[in-house]
N, C-alpha and C positions, 0 to 999 in steps of 0.2 A: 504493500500500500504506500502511495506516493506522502512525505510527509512534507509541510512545509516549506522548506527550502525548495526540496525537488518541485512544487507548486509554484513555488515565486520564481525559479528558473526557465519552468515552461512557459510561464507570462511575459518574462524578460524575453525568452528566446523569439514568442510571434509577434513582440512588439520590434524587434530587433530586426524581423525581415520583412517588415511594414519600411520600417525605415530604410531599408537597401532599395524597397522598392519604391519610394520618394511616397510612401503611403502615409507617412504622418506628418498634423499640420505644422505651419509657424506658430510660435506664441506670441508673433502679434496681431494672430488671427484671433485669441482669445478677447472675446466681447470686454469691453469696460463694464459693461451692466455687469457681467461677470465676479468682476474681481470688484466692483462695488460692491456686491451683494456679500462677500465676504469681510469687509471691513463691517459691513453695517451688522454684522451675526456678530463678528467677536466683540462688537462693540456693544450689543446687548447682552452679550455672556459676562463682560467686566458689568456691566450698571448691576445686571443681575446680582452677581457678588456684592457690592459696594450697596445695594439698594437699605430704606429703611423706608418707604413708603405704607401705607397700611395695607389690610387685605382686601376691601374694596378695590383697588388701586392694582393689587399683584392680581386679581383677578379678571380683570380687565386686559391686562396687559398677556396674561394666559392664553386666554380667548382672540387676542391679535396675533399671536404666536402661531395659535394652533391655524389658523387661516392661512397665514403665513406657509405653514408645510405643507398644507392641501395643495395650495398653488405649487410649490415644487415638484410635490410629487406626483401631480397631472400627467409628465412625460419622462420617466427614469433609464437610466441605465442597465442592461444587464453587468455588466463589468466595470466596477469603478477604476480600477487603472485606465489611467488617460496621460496618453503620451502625445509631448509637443515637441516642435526640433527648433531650437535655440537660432540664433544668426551664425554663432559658430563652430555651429556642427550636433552640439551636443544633446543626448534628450532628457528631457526634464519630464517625472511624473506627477501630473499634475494635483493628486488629491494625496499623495503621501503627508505623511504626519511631521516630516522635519521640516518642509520648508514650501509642501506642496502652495503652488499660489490659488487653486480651489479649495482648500479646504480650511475652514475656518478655524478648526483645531491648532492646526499647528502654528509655532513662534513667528514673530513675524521677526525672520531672519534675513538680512540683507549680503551679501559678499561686496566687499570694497573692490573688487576687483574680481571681475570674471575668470577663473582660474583657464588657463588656457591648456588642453586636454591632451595628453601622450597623443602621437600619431601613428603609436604601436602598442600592440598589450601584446603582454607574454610570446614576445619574438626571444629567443634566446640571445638574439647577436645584439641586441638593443640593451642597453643598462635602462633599468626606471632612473629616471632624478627625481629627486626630492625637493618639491616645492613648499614653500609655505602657503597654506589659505588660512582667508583672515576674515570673519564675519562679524558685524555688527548686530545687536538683538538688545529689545526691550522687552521684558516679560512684565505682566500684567497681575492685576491682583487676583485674576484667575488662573493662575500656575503657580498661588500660593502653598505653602505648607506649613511651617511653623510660626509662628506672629515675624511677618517682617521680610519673611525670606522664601525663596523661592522651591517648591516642593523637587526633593530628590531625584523624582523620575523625571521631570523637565529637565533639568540638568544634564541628568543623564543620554537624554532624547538629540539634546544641542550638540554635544559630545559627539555621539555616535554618529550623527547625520556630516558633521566640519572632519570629523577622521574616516571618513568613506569618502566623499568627496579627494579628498590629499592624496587617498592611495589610487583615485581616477585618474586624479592629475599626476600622478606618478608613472602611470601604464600599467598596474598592475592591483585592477581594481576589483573588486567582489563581494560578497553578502557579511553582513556581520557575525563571525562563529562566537566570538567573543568579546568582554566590552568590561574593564577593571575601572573602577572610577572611586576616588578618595579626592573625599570630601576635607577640603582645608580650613573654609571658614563659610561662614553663609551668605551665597547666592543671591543679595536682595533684589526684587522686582520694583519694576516703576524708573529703575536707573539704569544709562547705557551700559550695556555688557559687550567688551570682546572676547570672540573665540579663535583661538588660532590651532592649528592641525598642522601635522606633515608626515609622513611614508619614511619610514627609516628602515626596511629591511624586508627580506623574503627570507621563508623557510620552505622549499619548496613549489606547492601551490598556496603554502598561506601569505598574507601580507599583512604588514603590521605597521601601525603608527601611534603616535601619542600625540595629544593635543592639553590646550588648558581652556579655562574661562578667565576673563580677567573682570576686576568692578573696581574703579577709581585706581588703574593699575596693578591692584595687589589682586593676587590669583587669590581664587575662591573653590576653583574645582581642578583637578587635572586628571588624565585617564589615559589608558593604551589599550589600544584592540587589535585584536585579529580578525582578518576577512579573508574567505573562499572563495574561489570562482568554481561553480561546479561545473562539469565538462562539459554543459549545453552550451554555456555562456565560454571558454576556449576556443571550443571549437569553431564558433560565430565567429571570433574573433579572429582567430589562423583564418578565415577564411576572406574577412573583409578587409583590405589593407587602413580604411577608416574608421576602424571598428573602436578604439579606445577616445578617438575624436567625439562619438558617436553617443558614449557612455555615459558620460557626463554624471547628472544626479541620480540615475537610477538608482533608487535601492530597492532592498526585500519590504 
């Protein structure tokens, strides 16, 4: 029985030849109503938290919610994986939880620079380089956890998504097998956060990198993981000479 991985691999791999076959859109084809609609949800998920209105009030406000999802869900997706292709080259999914730009969940995470994508994965005559990426993020009183500070698994989420991305931009990109993270100090939300990532080394087919978070400079979280490419996602690749261009934010 196919578990997880093997699941996120077969999705990777028919999105993968969507895009050899120029089958997936631009993401400046993504509507503004679009990505409006998602600032205006996470913006009711913070009032939400932060509210002290009465129950009159929260009831009301219930009842334009639930209206709200009817109309969404008039026309649905079978498949929420939605892949776009970047200006330069790369694909981006668009309702993933780290950084998807449809999905109202995730951080609103910015990269200061477009990392620019290996033009090779796992060629052997190719070294990966190690870049650094470098993202900016403000987390909200809705990705709280203990008075003040930003709840662990968010943290953890930032992390995971800024050292996937580094080991793309490295050429030697893949799913998260692993993900260690020590906690320094706390995380507070409402203030800029940076995160920085970078690809330091292969053990085979695993890739590994360490990243941090930083808040008024002083690190607050740092972590190192490892990622897999399982052999759907290789083989793609040996086979597309743009294939790590290609890669970009995919994740599991």
């Amino acid at each position: 029985m196919a578990g997880p991985a093997d699941n996120g691999a077969t999705v990777f791999a028919a999105a993968f030849e969507r895009f050899a076959e120029g089958g997936i859109p631009e993401v400046a084809d993504v509507p503004d109503a679009s990505l409006d609609l998602v600032e205006r949800i996470r913006d009711l998920v913070e009032a939400t938290v932060r509210t002290d209105v009465g129950p009159e009030v929260r009831a009301e406000a219930a009842e334009l919610v639930s209206r709200a999802a009817e109309l969404l869900r008039a026309a649905t997706h079978d498949q929420v994986v939605r892949f776009v292709r970047t200006s330069e080259g790369r694909i981006d999914q668009l309702t993933q939880a780290g950084s998807g730009l449809l999905n109202p969940q995730a951080p609103r995470l910015v990269f200061r620079e477009t990392p620019e994508m290996a033009t090779q994965a796992f060629d052997d005559s190719v070294e990966p380089r190690s870049v650094e990426v470098v993202a900016d993020c403000r987390l909200t009183a809705a990705h709280s956890g203990p008075p003040g500070r930003a709840h662990g698994g968010v943290v953890a989420t930032l992390l995971d998504h800024v050292l996937g991305l580094a080991t793309s931009a490295a050429g030697v990109p893949g799913f998260t097998a692993g993900l260690d993270v020590r906690y320094r100090a706390a995380t507070p939300y409402d203030v800029p956060l940076e995160i920085r990532a970078r690809w330091t080394h292969c053990e085979g087919r695993k890739s590994f990198a360490t990243g941090e978070i930083l808040a008024d400079g002083k690190v607050t979280a740092e972590a190192t993981a490892v990622f897999i490419a399982p052999p759907e996602m290789r083989s793609l690749w040996s086979r597309n000479p743009q294939s790590a261009a290609a890669e970009g934010t995919v994740r599991a």
